[in-house]
C-alpha positions as CSV (number, residue, x, y, z in Angstrom):
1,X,-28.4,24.5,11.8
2,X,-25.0,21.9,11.7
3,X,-25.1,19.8,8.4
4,X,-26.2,16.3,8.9
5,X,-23.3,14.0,8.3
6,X,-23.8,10.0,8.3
7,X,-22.6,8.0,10.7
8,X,-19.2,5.9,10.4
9,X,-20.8,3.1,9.6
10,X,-19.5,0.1,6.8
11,X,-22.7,0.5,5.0
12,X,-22.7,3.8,4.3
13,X,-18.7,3.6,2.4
14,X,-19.2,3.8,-1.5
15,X,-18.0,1.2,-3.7
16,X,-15.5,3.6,-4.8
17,X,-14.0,3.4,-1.4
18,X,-14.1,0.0,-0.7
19,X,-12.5,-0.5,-3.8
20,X,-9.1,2.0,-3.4
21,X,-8.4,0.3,0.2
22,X,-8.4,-3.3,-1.4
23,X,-6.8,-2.0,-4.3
24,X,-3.9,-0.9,-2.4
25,X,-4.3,-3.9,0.1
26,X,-3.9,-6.7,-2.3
27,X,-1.0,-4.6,-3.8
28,X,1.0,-4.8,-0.3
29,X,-0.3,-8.2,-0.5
30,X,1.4,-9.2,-3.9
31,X,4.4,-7.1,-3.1
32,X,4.3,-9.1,0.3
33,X,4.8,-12.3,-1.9
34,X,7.2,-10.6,-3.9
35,X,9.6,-9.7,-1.2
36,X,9.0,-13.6,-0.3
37,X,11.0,-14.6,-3.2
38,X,13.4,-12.4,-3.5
39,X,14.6,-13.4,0.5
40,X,14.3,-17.1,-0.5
41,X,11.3,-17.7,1.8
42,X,9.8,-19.2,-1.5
43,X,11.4,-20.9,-4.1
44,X,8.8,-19.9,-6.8
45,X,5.8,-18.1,-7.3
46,X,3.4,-19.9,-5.7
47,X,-0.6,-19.2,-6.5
48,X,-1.9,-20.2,-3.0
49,X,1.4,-18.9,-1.0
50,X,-0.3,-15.5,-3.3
51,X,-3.8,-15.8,-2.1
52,X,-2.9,-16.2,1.2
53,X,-1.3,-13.5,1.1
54,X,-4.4,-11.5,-0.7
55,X,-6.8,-12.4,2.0
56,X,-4.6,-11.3,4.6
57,X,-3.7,-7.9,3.3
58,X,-7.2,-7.3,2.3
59,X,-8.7,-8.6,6.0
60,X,-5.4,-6.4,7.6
61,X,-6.1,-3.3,4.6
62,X,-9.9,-3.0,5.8
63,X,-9.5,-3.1,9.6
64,X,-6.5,-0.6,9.3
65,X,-9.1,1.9,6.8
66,X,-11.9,1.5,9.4
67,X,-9.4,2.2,12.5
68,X,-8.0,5.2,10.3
69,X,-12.2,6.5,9.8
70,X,-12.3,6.0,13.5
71,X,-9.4,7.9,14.2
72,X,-10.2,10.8,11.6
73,X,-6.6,10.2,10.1
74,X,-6.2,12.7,6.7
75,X,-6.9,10.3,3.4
76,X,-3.9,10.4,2.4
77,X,-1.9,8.8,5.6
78,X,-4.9,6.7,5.4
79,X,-4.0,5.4,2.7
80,X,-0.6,5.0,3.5
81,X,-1.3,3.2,6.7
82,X,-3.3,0.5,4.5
83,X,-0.8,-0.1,2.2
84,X,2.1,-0.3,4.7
85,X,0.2,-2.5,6.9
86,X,-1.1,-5.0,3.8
87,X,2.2,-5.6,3.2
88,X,3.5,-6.6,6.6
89,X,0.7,-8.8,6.0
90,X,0.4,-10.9,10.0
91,X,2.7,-8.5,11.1
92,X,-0.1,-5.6,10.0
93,X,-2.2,-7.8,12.9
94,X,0.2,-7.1,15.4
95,X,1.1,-3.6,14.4
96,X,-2.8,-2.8,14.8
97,X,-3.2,-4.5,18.5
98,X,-0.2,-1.8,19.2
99,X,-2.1,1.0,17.5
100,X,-5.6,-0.1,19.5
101,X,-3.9,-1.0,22.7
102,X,-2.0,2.3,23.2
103,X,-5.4,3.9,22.1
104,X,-7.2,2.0,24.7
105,X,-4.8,3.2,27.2
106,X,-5.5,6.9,26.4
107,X,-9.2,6.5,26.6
108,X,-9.4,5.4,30.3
């Protein structure tokens, strides 16, 4: 008899998970700002420029994880893959269309 294993499903992640992938998403997200400032996109810190930033990378951090779940990617370039695409922030957005479309394509 094959063990039983859950379904992929977002309720059945423990808080322990949820919690590494925005962990490391609002940590691309602050280095995101970071990088901001030292370019000269921003003058200053900036607390809202910041959050913006946090919501993004965590939205962009979560739909990269689930992908990643989806995809059975290792944990480790999981985790990789969230970080690098919290950081590029909007740019994560595009990166993932890219990522879906070209798996789209293989599907049909």
């Amino acid at each position: 008899m094959e063990p039983v294993v859950p379904d992929k499903n977002p309720e059945n992640y423990s808080f322990i998970t949820y919690l590494w992938v925005l962990v490391l998403s609002m940590w691309g997200g602050t280095a995101h700002t970071i990088r901001k400032i030292r370019n000269g996109e921003l003058k200053r810190f900036s607390l809202s420029e910041w959050i913006g930033d946090m919501v993004i990378s965590g939205f962009i951090g979560v739909m990269t994880f689930y992908l990643c779940e989806y995809a059975n990617f290792p944990q480790l370039l999981t985790a990789a893959l969230v970080g690098i695409t919290a950081h590029q922030g909007a740019k994560g957005i595009g990166m993932l269309e890219k990522i879906i479309t070209k798996r789209m394509r293989n599907i049909r």
